[in-house]
Every structure is written in C-alpha cells, then in structure tokens.
N, C-alpha and C positions, 0 to 999 in steps of 0.2 A: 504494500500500500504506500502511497505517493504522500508525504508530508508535505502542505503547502506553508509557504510564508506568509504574515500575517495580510501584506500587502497584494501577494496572488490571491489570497482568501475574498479578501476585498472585490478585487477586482475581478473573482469571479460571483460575486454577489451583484456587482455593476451589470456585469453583462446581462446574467440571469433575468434585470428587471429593466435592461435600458430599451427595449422595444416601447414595454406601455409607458414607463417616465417619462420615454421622450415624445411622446404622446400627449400627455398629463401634464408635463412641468418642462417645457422644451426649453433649455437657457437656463436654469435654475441649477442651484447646487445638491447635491446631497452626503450626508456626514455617514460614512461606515466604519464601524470596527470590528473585526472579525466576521460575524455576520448578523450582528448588530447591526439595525438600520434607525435612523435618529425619527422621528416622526416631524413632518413638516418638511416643506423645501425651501430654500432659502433664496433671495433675487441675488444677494453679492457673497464673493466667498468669504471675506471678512466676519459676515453675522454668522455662518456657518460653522468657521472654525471657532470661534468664539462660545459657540453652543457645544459644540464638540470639548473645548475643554474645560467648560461646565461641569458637562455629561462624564466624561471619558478623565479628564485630569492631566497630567504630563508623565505620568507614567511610563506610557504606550501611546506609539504614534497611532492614528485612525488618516483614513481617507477624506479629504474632503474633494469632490470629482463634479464638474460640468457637465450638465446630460443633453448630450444632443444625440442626432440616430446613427451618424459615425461622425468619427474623428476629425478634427479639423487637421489641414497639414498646411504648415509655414515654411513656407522659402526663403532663405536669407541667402543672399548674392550680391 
C-alpha cells in the first residue's frame, strides 16, 4: 500500500471534488488538511489561510488551493 504525503492527500481530495467546486464556487479558495475540508469558500486566499490557521494552527501545513476546472499555465519569456 502506497503512503501519501500530507500534500498529495490534499490534492487528491482537490481533485476528487474540483468538477462540482468548480461549478459551485468557480474562482474561490478552498482550505484542506488531510482530508479535512474547511466548510465555506472563500473570495481571497488571505481570508482563507487565515481560517485555516484558526482551524488547523501552525502545527501542520494544510492546502489552501484556487478552484477552477483546470489549471491555469503562465508563461514567463
């Protein structure tokens, strides 16, 4: 059996749910930890991470991720 990292955990919990998020909350943040998910979406990541280490503490990092239906890509040239 495959151990994941807390951050692969993460981001497979992103994937898992970014069809209907990005659907429901297109632009919006959302705060994960493990497979913890924060309740609410947030408009800026600021409020987000903020509620995250609320929630979560400094502990342990958590995710806080922009959901859109794929990835942006930036070209620097």
């Amino acid at each position: 059996m495959e151990t994941l990292t807390p951050l692969e955990t993460e981001l497979k919990v992103f994937e898992a749910n970014r069809e209907q998020w990005s659907r429901e909350h297109p632009g919006k943040f959302v705060v994960i930890q493990d497979e913890t998910v924060l309740p609410g979406f947030f408009e800026e990541y600021a409020a987000g991470f903020r509620t995250g280490l609320a929630k979560f503490g400094t502990g342990r990092s958590f995710l806080v991720k922009q959901i859109w239906s794929t990835e942006p890509v930036y070209f620097i040239g």
